[in-house]
Every structure is written in structure tokens, then in C-alpha cells.
C-alpha angles and dihedrals in degrees: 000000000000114000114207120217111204111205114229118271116273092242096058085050081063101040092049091050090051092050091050089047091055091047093053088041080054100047085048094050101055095040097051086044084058107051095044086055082046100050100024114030094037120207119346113275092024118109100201093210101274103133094019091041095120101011121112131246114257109252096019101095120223141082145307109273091040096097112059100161127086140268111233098213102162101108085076120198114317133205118214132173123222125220141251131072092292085050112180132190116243116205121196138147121220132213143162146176123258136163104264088195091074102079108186087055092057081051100056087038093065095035082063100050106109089036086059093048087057091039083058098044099040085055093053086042092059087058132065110229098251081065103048088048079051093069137086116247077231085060101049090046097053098041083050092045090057094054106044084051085058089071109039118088110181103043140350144234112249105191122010113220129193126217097181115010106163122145119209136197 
């Protein structure tokens, strides 16, 4: 008995090269999109200075090109609710400057994100909302910056800024 083998169609030989062709366009793609936010975007919720490379810190006087360092920006804006029985929802977005050059720092930075987001709502919690109206933005800010710096352990934040701090009822 003869058995005949019948080679595949010429159109599915094309069709199988120009699916090998997008799996390797696919492979490259992804690769290549991983090692430039590697190299070039850094760990998530650090902004490596890109765009604040040469501005100055608010507050801090000066000129452009005096700042050279980075803005940590990756707690986000956070929502909290105060206590008491007229409880309100503060919202508020924190930021800070820290040397982007010192590497294990920014590590520990955005392993303590979401540290750093409890740290900010348990404080509001502690407080009904006519005294947090009560304080001072300086206040807030310092009493946050503390603890955040408790638990930091190679480096610290020196000033707190907020982008957005409303409280609403």
C-alpha cells in the first residue's frame, strides 16, 4: 500500500510564516517596552525627576535650576474620614522632595506606599473633623512628616507638601 502525503497548501505556508513573524514582533515588543520602564521610568510611584529635574521647591526661594533633586509623588491623593458623629472626608494629595540619586531610599519610599496611605487616614481618623479644621495645614503636615519618618529607616523626609487638602462634609 502506498500512502500519499499531501504538502500543505501553499496559502497556509503563508499564513504559518506570518503568524511566526507576529509572535516574534510581539515577544520584541514587550521585551523592548520592559527594559526602557526599567531603565528609564525607575520603580513605580517615583518620578525620577524628569519633569522636576531643575524647578524649584515651593517655599524654598530661588531660581529655576536650584533643585536638582526629585518629588516622590506615589502616595496619590487619599481620602480619609474623620471621627466623631459629623464625621467628613478629607482629601488631600502628598508629596516631598527626595534625592532620586539614592537608590535604596526610593526603594524603601515605594515599598512603604501604601504604609504611608494608612499612616495618613488613621491620623485623620483620630481627629473629628472641627479639629482638624482647627489646625494649621503647617501642623498636619508636620505631625504626618514624623510619622512617616518612624517608619523610614534609610533616610528621612525633610518638609510634607499638598497638592489638594480640602475637607468636605
Amino acid at each position: 500500500m502506498i500512502r500519499v502525503v499531501e504538502h500543505p497548501s501553499r496559502g497556509l505556508r503563508v499564513l504559518y510564516r506570518v503568524l511566526v513573524v507576529v509572535v516574534f514582533l510581539l515577544i520584541f515588543v514587550l521585551l523592548g517596552g520592559t527594559l526602557y520602564a526599567l531603565v528609564f521610568r525607575g520603580p513605580a510611584g517615583l518620578d525620577r525627576g524628569g519633569d522636576n529635574r531643575g524647578a524649584p521647591i515651593p517655599g524654598e526661594g530661588g531660581g529655576a535650576g536650584e533643585y536638582t533633586g526629585g518629588a516622590f509623588t506615589g502616595i496619590g491623593r487619599i481620602r480619609a474620614v474623620t471621627a466623631g458623629p459629623r464625621a467628613a472626608t478629607v482629601i488631600l494629595s502628598v508629596t516631598f522632595p527626595y534625592p532620586p540619586e539614592d537608590r535604596a531610599f526610593s526603594e524603601e519610599l515605594a515599598a512603604k506606599i501604601g504604609q504611608f496611605r494608612g499612616i495618613t487616614a488613621e491620623y485623620f481618623a483620630a481627629f473629628p473633623v472641627e479639629e482638624i479644621r482647627g489646625k494649621e495645614e503647617g501642623a498636619v503636615k508636620e505631625d504626618l512628616r514624623q510619622r512617616y519618618n518612624a517608619i523610614l529607616r534609610l533616610g528621612s523626609i525633610t518638609r510634607l507638601y499638598f497638592n489638594d487638602y480640602m475637607i468636605v462634609e
